[in-house]
N, C-alpha and C positions, 0 to 999 in steps of 0.2 A: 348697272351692276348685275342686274338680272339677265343681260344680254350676255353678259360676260361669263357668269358662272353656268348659263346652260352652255356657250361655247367651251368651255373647261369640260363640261360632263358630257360634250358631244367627243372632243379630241378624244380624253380616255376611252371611251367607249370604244371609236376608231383604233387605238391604241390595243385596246383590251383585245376585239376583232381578228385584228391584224396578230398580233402574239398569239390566239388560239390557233388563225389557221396555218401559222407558221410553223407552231408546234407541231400541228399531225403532218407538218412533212420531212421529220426531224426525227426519223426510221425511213430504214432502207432494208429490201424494196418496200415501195408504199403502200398505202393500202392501194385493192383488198387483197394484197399479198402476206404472207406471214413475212411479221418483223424481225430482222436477223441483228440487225443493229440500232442502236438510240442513241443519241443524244442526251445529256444529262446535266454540264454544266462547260460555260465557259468562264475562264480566270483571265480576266484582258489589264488588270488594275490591281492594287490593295484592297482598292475600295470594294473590290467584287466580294473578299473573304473576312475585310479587319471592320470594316464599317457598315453597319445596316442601320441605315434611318427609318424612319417611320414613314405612312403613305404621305403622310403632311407635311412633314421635313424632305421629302424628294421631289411632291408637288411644287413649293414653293420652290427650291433648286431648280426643277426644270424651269420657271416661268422666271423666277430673279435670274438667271444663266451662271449661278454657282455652282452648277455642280462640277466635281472635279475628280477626273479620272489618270491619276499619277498612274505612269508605266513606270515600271523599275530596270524593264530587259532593255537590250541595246540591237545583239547580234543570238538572239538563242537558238541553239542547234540540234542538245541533244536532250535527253530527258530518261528518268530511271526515278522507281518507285519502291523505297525502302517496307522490312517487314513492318513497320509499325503506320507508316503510310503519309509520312514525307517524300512530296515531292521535291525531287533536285533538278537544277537545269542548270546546264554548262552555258556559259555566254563568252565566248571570245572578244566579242566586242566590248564587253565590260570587261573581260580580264579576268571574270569568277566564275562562281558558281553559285545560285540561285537556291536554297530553300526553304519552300513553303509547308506550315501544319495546318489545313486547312481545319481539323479539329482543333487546337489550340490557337486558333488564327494568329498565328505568329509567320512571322519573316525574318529573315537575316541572310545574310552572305558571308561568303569567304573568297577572300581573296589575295590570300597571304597564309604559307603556314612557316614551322619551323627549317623549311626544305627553301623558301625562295616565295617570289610573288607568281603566279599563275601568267600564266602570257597567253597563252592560245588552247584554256581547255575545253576539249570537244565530246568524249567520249565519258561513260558513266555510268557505275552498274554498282549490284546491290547482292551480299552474301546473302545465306537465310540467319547468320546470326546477327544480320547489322553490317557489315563492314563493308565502307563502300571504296570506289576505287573508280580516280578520275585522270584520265590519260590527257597530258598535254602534247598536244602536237610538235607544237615550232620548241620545245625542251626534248622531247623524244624521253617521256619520262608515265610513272603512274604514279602516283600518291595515291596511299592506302588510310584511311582512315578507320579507328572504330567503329564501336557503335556511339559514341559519345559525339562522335563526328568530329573528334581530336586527330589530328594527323598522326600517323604511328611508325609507319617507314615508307620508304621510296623504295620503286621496280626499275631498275634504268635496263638493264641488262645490254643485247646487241637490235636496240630498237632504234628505228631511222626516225617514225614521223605517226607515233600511235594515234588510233580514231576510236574504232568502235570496239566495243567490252564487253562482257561476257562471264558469269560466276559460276561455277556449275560444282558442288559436291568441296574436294580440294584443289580444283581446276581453275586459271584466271586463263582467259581466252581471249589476247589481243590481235586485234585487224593493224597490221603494219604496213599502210598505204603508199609508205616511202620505198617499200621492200618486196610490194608485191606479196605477200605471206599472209599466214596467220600464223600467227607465235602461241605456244604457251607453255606457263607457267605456272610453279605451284602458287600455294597463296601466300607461300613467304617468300617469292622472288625468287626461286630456283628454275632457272630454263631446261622443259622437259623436253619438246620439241615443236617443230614447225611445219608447215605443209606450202604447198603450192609457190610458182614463178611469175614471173612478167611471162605475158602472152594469150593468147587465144584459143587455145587449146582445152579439153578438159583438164580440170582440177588445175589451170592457169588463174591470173586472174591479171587486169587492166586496171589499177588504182581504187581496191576493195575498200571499201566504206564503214558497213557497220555488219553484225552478226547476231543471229538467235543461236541456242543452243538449247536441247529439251536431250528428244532420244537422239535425235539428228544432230549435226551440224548446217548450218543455211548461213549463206554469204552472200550481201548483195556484192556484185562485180560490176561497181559501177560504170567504169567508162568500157567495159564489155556491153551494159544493159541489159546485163540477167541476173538469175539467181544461180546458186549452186549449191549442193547438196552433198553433204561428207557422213560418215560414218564418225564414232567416236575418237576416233583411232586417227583419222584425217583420210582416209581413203572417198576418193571420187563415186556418188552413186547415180548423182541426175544433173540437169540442169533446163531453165526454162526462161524464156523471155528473149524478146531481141528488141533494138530500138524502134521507136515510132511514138508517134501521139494519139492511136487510139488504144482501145482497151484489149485488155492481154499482154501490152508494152509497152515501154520507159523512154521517158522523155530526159524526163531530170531525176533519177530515183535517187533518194538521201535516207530514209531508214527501214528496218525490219523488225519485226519481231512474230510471235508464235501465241497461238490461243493457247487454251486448253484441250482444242480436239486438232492442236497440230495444223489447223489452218495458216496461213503466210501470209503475213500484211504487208504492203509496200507503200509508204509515203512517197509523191512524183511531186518535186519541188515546181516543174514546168506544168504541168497538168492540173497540180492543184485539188488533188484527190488523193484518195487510199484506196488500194486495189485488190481483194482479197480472193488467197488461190488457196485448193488442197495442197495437202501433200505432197500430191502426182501433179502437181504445178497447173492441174485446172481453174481456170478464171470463176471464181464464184457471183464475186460481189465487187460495184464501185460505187464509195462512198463523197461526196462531197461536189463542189463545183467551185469556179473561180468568184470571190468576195469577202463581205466582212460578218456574215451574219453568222449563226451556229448554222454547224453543217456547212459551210462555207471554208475555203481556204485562201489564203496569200502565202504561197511559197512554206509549204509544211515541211517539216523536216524530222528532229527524233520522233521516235516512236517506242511504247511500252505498251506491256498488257502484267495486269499484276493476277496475282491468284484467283482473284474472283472475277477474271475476265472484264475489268476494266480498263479501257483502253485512252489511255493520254497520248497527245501528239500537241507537238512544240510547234507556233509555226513563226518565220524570221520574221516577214515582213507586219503581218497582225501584232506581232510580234506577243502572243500569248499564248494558251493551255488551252485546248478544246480536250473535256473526258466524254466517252461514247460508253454503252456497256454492247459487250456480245450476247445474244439474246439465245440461248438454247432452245 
């Protein structure tokens, strides 16, 4: 017995070890560089937010081999972070949509409103009064929910194959992937206007993906492999990126979004990173590498950053949450 319980207090220790010095590499760049981003929490399970045992009830789980780690996602794609700080995640593969109160450790989904059942929802963004708004692809449709997260009406307007979303002021700003476009709308479903074609050119785009919106406009162009850059208005200002697999360019890019100093994050579904540029589309920062640990990725995909620059990203295959903060 005493062999055993010192081999017990040697594993933790190894354990212990191994979790410290994986932590300090869990910022990027490393030391002894100043830390621009962290690491802060992975959500892979329920178990990660609804259940905490004690060191002695997890002890013994690891050694009886009960412990038990339920996934809920299937296919998860996109991700959006309401004002009060529910997370939503769109899953195709399940048919819904996924929210978690990581304060309230609660869960539930949807997957049915008074509009029809969800079939392929992808896209997914968040008012500042609450009211979110999740575009199905294969319906060619948006459902508008409250704050209550009660369904309240539907956007169908002249949409082919909506993706990625967008809330801004009285502004709804859909990516229409089937269309080549960016559409928008007011936020009661009134078509204000739209920008850009199929093609190569500026202000074109090759099957647009997903979109930020701050003082800019920014559009990943996906099967182009870049970014672009509009005015409010929809007018062309930049663009940057071209394909490849090392750094500065997109292998498999799948989401976007924007700090608060206007930095550009790209999720690369092939690469397995996030890749962070200014403005002026300069390559700052890459975060991550191919795997399962934190700071690690399998095929990452949405991506958000909520007001206090923290940054959530979905990933398909992990098939979970990794939250980073931006580090001023």
């Amino acid at each position: 017995m005493k062999i055993i319980a010192i081999a017990i207090v040697v594993l933790f220790l190894q354990i212990g070890l191994f979790a410290q010095s994986h932590d300090s590499l869990c910022v990027w760049p490393p030391p002894p560089e100043q830390a621009r981003i962290k690491h802060i929490q992975t959500i892979s399970s329920l178990a990660d937010f609804k259940h905490e045992g004690g060191f002695f009830s997890k002890l013994f789980n690891f050694f009886a081999g009960t412990e038990r780690r339920s996934q809920w996602f299937v296919q998860p794609v996109g991700i959006a972070v309401s004002p009060n700080g529910r997370i939503v995640i769109t899953d195709p593969g399940a048919n819904c949509v996924h929210i978690i109160d990581i304060k309230e450790k609660d869960y539930k989904y949807i997957a049915e409103t008074k509009f029809g059942k969800f079939i392929s929802p992808v896209g997914v963004a968040f008012a500042d009064d609450g009211t979110m708004y999740v575009s199905d692809s294969q319906r060619g449709d948006v459902v508008v929910f409250d704050s209550d997260l009660d369904a309240d009406h539907l956007i169908k307007g002249d949409i082919k194959r909506p993706t990625g979303l967008a809330v801004v002021g009285d502004k709804l700003y859909v990516v229409d992937t089937g269309d080549h476009q960016i559409k928008v709308f007011n936020r009661r479903g009134e078509y204000l206007s739209s920008f850009g074609k199929h093609g190569k050119g500026y202000g074109e785009f090759n099957y647009p993906l997903q979109l930020a919106v701050r003082d800019s406009i920014v559009v990943l162009d996906g099967l182009n492999y870049r970014v672009q850059t509009f005015d409010v208005a929809g007018k062309f200002g930049s663009t940057f990126g071209r394909q490849g697999n090392i750094a500065g360019r997109f292998a498999g890019p799948k989401g976007i979004a924007m700090d608060s100093d206007d930095n550009i994050y790209i999720t690369d579904a092939l690469m397995d990173n996030f890749q962070i540029f200014d403005k002026n589309g300069q390559l700052l920062l890459i975060v991550g590498t191919h795997g399962k640990l934190d700071g690690q990725f399998m095929n990452p995909g949405g991506i958000c950053i909520d007001r206090n620059d923290k940054i959530y990203i979905v990933e398909t295959l992990n098939k979970r949450i990794q939250i980073f903060q931006y580090l001023k």
